[in-house]
C-alpha positions in Angstrom: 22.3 -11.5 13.2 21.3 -14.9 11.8 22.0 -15.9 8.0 19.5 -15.6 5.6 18.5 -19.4 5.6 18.8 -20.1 8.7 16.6 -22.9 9.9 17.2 -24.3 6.6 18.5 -27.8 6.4 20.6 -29.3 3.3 21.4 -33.3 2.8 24.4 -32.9 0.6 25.0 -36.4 -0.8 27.1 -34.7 -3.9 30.8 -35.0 -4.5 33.8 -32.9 -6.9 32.8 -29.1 -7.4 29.2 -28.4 -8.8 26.8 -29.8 -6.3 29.6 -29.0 -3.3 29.6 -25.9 -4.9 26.5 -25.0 -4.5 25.8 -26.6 -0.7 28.8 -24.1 0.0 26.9 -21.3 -0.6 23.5 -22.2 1.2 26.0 -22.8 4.0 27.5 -19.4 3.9 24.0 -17.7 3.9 23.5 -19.9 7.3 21.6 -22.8 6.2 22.6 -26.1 8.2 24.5 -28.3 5.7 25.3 -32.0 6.1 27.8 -33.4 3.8 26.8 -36.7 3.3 30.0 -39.7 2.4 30.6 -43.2 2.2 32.9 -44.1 4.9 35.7 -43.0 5.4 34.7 -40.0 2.5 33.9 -40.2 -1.0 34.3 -37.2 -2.6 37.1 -37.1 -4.9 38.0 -33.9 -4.8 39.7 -35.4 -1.0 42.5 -36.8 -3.3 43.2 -34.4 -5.6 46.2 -32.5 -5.6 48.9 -31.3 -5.0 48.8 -29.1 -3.4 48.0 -30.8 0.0 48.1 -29.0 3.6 48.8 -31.8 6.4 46.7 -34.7 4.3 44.0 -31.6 3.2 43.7 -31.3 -0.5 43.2 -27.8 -1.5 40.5 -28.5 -4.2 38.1 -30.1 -1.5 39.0 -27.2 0.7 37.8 -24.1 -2.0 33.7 -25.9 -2.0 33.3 -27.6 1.5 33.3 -25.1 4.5 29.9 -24.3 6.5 29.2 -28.5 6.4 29.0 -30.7 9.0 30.0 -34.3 7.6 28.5 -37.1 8.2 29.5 -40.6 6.7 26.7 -43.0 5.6 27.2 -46.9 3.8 24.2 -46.5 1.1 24.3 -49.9 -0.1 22.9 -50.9 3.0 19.4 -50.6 3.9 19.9 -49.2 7.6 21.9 -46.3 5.6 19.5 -45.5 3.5 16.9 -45.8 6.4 19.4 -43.1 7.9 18.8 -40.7 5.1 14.9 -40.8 5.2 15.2 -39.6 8.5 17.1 -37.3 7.9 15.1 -36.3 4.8 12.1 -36.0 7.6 13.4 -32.9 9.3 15.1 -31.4 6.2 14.1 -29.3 3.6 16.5 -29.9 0.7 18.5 -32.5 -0.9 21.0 -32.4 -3.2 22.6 -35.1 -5.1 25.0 -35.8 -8.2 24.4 -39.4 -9.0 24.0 -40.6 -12.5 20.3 -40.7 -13.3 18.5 -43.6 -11.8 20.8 -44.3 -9.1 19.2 -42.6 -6.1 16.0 -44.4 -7.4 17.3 -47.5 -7.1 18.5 -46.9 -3.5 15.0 -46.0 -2.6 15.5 -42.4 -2.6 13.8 -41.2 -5.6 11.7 -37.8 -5.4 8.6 -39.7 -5.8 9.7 -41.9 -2.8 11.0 -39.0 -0.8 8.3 -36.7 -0.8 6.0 -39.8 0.5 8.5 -39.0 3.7 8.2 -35.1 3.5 6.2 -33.5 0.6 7.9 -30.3 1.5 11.2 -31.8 -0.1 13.3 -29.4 -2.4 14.8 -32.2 -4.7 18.1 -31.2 -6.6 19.7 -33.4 -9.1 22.8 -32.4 -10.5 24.1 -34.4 -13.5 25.8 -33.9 -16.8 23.1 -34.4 -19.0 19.6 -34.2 -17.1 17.3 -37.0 -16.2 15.7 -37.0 -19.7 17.0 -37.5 -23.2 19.1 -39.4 -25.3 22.0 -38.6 -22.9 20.7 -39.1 -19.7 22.7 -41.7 -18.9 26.1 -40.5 -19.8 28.5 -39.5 -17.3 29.3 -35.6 -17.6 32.6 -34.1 -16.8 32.8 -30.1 -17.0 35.8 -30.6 -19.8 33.7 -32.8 -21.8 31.1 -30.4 -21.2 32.9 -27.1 -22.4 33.4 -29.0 -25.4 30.2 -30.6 -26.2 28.5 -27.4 -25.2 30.7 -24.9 -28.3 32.7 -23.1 -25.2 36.1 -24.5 -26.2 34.9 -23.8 -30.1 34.7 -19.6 -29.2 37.7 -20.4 -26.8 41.4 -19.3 -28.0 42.6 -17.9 -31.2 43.1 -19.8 -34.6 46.4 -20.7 -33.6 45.8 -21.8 -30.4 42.9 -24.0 -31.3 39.8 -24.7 -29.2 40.6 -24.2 -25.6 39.3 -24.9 -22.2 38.5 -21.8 -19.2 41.1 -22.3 -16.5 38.7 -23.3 -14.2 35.8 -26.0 -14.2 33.4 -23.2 -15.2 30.4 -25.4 -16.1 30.4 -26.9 -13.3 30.7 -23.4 -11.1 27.7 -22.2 -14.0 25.3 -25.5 -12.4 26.4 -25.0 -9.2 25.0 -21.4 -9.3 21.7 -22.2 -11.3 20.9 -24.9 -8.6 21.5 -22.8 -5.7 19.4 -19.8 -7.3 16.8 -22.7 -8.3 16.8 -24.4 -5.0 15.6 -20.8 -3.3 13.2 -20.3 -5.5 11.8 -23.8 -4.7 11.7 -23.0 -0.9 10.2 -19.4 -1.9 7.7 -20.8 -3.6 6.8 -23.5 -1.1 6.4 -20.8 1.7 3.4 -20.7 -0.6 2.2 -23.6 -1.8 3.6 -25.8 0.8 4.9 -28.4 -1.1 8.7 -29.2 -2.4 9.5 -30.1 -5.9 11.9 -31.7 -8.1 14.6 -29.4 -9.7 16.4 -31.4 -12.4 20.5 -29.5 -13.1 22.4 -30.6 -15.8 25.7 -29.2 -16.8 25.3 -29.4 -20.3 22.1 -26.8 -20.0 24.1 -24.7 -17.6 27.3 -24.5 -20.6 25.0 -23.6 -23.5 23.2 -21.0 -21.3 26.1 -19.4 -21.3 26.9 -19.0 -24.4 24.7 -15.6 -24.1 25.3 -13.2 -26.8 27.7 -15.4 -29.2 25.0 -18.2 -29.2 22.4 -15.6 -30.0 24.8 -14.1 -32.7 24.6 -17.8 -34.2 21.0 -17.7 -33.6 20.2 -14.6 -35.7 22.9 -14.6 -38.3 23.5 -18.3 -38.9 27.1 -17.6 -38.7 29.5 -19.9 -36.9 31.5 -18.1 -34.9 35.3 -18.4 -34.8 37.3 -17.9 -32.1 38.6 -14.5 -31.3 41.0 -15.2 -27.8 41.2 -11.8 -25.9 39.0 -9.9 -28.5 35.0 -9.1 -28.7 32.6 -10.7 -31.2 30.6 -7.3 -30.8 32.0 -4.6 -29.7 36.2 -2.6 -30.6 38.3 -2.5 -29.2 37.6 -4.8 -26.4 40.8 -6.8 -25.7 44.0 -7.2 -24.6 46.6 -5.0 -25.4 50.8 -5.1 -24.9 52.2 -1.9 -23.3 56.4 -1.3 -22.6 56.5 -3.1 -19.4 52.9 -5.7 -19.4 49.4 -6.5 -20.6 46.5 -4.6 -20.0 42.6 -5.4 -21.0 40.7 -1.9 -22.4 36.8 -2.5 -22.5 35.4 0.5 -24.8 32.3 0.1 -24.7 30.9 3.2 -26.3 31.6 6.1 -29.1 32.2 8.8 -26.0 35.0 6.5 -24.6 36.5 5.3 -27.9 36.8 9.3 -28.5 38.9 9.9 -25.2 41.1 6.8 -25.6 41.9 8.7 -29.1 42.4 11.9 -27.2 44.7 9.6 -24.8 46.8 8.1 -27.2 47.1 11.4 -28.7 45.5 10.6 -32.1 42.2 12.4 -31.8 41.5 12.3 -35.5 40.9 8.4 -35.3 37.6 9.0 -33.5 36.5 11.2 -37.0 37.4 8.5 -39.3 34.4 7.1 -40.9 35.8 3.7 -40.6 35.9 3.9 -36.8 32.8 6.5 -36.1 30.7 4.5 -34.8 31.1 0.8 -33.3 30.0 -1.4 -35.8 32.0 0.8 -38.1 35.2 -0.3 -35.3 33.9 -3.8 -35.9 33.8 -4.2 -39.5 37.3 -2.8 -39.6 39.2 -3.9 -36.7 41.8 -5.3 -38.9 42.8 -1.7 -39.3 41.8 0.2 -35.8 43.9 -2.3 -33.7 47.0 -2.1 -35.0 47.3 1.5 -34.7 46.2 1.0 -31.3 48.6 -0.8 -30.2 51.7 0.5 -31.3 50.5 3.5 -29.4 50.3 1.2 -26.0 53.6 0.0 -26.5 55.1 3.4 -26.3 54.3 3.6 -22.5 54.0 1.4 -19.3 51.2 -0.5 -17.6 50.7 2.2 -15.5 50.7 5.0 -17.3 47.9 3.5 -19.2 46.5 2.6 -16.0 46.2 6.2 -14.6 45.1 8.2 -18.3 42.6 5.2 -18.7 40.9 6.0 -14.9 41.0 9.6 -15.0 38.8 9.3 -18.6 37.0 6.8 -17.2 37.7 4.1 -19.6 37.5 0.8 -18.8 40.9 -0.6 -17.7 42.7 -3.7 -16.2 46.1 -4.5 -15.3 46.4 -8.8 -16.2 47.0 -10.2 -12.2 48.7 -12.7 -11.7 47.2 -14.5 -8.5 50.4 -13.2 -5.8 49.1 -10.0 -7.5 45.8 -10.4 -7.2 45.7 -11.4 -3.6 47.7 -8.5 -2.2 45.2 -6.4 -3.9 43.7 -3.7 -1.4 40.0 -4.0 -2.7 39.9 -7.6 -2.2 41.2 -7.4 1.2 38.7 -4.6 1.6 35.9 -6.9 0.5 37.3 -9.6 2.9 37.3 -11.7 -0.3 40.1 -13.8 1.8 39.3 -16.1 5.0 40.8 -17.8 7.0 40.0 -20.9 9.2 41.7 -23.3 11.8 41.4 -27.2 10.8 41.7 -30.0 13.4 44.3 -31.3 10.7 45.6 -28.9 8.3 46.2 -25.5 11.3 45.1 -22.7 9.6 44.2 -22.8 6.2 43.1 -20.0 3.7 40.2 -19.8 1.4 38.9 -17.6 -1.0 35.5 -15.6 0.7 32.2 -15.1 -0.8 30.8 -12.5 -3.0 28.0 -12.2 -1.3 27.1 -9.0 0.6 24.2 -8.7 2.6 23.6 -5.9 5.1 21.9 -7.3 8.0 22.0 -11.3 7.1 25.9 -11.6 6.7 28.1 -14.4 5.1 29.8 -15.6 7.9 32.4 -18.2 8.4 31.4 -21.0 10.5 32.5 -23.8 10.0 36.2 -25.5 8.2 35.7 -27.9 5.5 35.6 -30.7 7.8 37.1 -34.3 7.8 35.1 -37.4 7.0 32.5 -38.6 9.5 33.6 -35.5 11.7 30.0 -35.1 12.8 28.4 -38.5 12.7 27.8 -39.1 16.3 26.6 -35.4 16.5 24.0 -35.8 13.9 22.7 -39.6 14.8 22.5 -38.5 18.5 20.3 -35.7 17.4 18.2 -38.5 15.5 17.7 -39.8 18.5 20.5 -42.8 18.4 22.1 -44.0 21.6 25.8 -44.1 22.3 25.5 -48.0 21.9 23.5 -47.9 18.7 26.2 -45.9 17.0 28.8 -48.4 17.8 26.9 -51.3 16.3 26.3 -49.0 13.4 30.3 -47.9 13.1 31.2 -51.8 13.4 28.5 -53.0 10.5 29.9 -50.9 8.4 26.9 -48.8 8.0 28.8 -45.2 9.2 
């Protein structure tokens, strides 16, 4: 069975995580990605590490399968003649370059769509192409703290903190791939592409969700609670004999079985802890009890009385735990794929679960240039041709 999108093609001209991000998982729904480097590659992410696998940096590997590569000089104007091409017979493009760049290299929106007017055009930057900031470079840990994420982030002692992983830049990488389908849905219709304009900043404060609206109704700025909920108790961490463990109550029937589990029934009667704002305004109090009754048995004890009540329960994984974990092998949330450089390498699968249209696996995060003379010949190039190109520099 085909992929969702395929017959779709994406120019990838990004680099690092977001916009890679993103192409990753147009490519695992079967669209036709072409990673687009200078010369001998560009993307950063090539270099990061350790870890390395034979030369192959792990961070490039987790947001660049499903891509063909192909290396392009854009500082010269048979490159960028490349690219319209290219843009002729595709119908998305995706780039991270500070604002104004691609504009100056001649391919703007305005003068792409001249090319195709079907065009999907995705800028992802850290700021936007309008405003004050536009022209500031954006990092995702710049970002988390610009955006109040590091401010709700960590406990009073710990001080503002950063999520272990470049989440705003996962956060754009999503919002452009669910805007970039919604552009193609919507020219199905119309029949024309559009500009989509991604900035990580936007992506950061959207998810501020709930906390920001707190701020929003109450005026209150919000401290920073570490493994506890601004809203809702107990909904945290908690210490057992042998561990940690995360409990998620989220409601006055479950808070009254983790009483009955704990064996201290009478808590869920206490007019301080009735109801959950009343848990809320007097956590101070609830948690402490709470916890010396976790600490009187293991992990798994919890584990099993937590399940059978169905409360909401988590064992803290560390990642050998977590990938020896039955569900996720279930979920084949765990791939596998041969590189021309690295032998086999692993990679963590997608989330996505479609029933007839199915993520598949096509396709290793490929080497710079891998697919040049593949993608020019199907431009129409000749072997010749390519040769001059390769020795002016151009590819």
């Amino acid at each position: 069975m085909a992929g969702a999108l395929e017959g779709i093609r994406v120019l990838d001209l990004t680099r690092v995580l977001a916009g890679p991000y993103c192409s990753m998982i147009l490519g695992d729904l079967g669209a036709d990605v072409i990673k687009v480097e200078a010369p001998g590659g560009s993307d950063d992410t090539r270099k990061w590490g350790p870890p390395f696998q034979e030369g192959v940096s792990a961070y490039y590997a987790c947001a660049n399968r499903n891509k063909k590569s192909l290396t392009i000089n854009l500082k010269t104007e048979k490159g960028t003649n490349i690219i319209r091409q290219l843009v002729s017979e595709s119908d998305v493009i995706l780039h991270n370059f500070k604002t104004g760049t691609m504009e100056r290299l001649g391919l703007g929106y305005d003068q792409l769509k001249k090319v195709n007017e079907g065009i999907v055009y995705c800028s992802i930057t850290g700021f936007g192409e309008t405003g004050p900031y536009k022209h500031l470079p954006g990092y995702d840990f710049i970002i988390q703290a610009m955006s109040g994420l590091m401010s709700i982030t960590g406990n009073e002692e710990s001080g503002p903190q950063k999520t272990g992983v470049a989440i705003t830049d996962i956060l754009t990488g999503l919002y452009a791939c669910i805007g970039i389908q919604a552009a193609l849905l919507e020219r199905s219709h119309s029949g024309y592409g559009q500009q989509l304009d991604l900035s990580l900043y936007d992506a950061a404060v959207s998810s501020l969700v709930n906390i920001g609206s707190n701020y929003l109704m109450s005026g209150e700025i919000p401290g920073r609670l570490g493994n506890h909920h601004a809203n809702i108790v107990p909904y945290q961490t908690f210490q057992t004999m042998d561990g940690d463990m995360v409990v998620a109550v989220g409601n006055d029937i479950q808070f009254a079985s983790l009483c009955q589990i704990i064996q201290k029934p009478e808590l869920a009667a206490d007019i301080r802890f009735r109801t959950n704002p009343d848990r809320v305004a007097h956590r101070q109090e609830l948690v402490p009890i709470l916890q010396k009754g976790f600490l009187e048995k293991p992990t798994g004890y919890w584990k099993e009385k937590c399940q059978g009540a169905n409360i909401p329960f988590g064992p803290i994984h560390t990642l050998d735990d977590l990938f020896l974990d039955p569900q996720l092998k279930e979920r084949e949330m765990f791939l596998k794929a041969e590189h021309p450089k690295a032998g086999p390498i692993k990679m963590i699968g997608s989330p996505l679960k479609l029933s007839r249209s199915k993520v598949k696996l096509k396709r290793h995060p490929p080497e710079p240039g891998e697919h040049t003379d593949e993608i020019l010949k199907s431009l129409g190039y000749k072997k010749k041709e390519i040769e001059e190109l390769r020795k002016m520099s151009v590819i």
